[in-house]
C-alpha positions, 0 to 999 in steps of 0.5 A, a space after each residue: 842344446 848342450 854343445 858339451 854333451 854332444 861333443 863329449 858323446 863324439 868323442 866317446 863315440 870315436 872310442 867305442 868305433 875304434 873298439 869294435 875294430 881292434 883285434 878283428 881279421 881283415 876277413 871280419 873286416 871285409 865280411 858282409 852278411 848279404 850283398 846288400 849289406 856293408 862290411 866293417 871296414 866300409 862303414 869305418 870308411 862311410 864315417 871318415 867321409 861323413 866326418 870331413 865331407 858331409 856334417 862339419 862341412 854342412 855345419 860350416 855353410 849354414 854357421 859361415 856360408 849362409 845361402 851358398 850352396 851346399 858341395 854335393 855328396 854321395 855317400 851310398 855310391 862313395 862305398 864302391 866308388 872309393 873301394 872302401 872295402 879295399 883299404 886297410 882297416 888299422 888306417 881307416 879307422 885312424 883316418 877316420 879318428 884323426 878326422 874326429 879330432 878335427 871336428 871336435 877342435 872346429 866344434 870348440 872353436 865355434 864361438 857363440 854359434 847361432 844353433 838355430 841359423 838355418 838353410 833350406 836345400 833341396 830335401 829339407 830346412 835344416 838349423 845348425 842344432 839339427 845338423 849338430 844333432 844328426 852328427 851325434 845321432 849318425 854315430 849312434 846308427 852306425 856303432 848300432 851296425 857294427 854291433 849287429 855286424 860283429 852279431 851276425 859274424 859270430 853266428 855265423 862262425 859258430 855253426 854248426 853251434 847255437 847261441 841261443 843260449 846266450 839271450 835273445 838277440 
């Protein structure tokens, strides 16, 4: 494991997250293609959660905090719960920015962390390095979801127009 790519990756990924916001209406923002589906404002709201309440948190724990019970989450409830299609998309995405920063201050300041030191939950046996691994990876999911989001809004928006002629999606 290479804790200096990962953290450069997060870094790199908090940019691209904060350029797929920039310019956007507050309509795209809140724009779902079904029911099912999140907008861009919850998903820039689903990662400022994450950020400070899900994997540096869990880092800490199996890192600092070995056999303490991790706090519990909710994070496909949190969506509606916390209105996150609600708040402000500018804000958001620097609560969720500012955030990062944070975990990437707390990440260098790890000094020689045991990647392999590990927890056992109910779902799973996780190490450090999966944790840190998942973080990494979680962002890549979610940057692939606003993609398709920004897809899916601009197709929609080109009706009665096809964009076949762009390529094949």
């Amino acid at each position: 494991m290479d804790p200096y790519y990962f953290t450069t990756q997060m870094k790199n990924h908090a940019g691209t997250i904060q350029s797929l916001t920039l310019g956007i209406s507050d309509e795209l923002a809140r724009w779902k293609p079904n029911p099912e589906s999140w907008s861009i404002l919850e998903v820039i709201n689903h990662l400022y959660d994450e950020e400070r309440e899900d994997f540096r948190v869990r880092m800490d724990y199996i890192l600092h905090h070995p056999g303490e019970a991790w706090p519990p989450i909710n994070p496909p409830g949190w969506v509606i719960e916390r209105g996150y299609n609600l708040r402000n998309l500018e804000q958001s995405v620097q609560k969720f920015l500012d955030e990062r920063q944070k975990s990437l201050v707390w990440l260098k300041g790890l000094l020689n962390p045991d990647w392999q030191a590990s927890a056992t939950v109910s779902f799973g046996t996780f190490s450090a390095g999966d944790i840190f691994a998942a973080w990494v990876a979680h962002d890549v999911l979610h940057l692939r979801q606003l993609v398709e989001l920004h897809w899916a809004y601009l197709v929609n928006a080109a009706e009665p127009y096809k964009i076949n002629y762009a390529g094949e999606w």
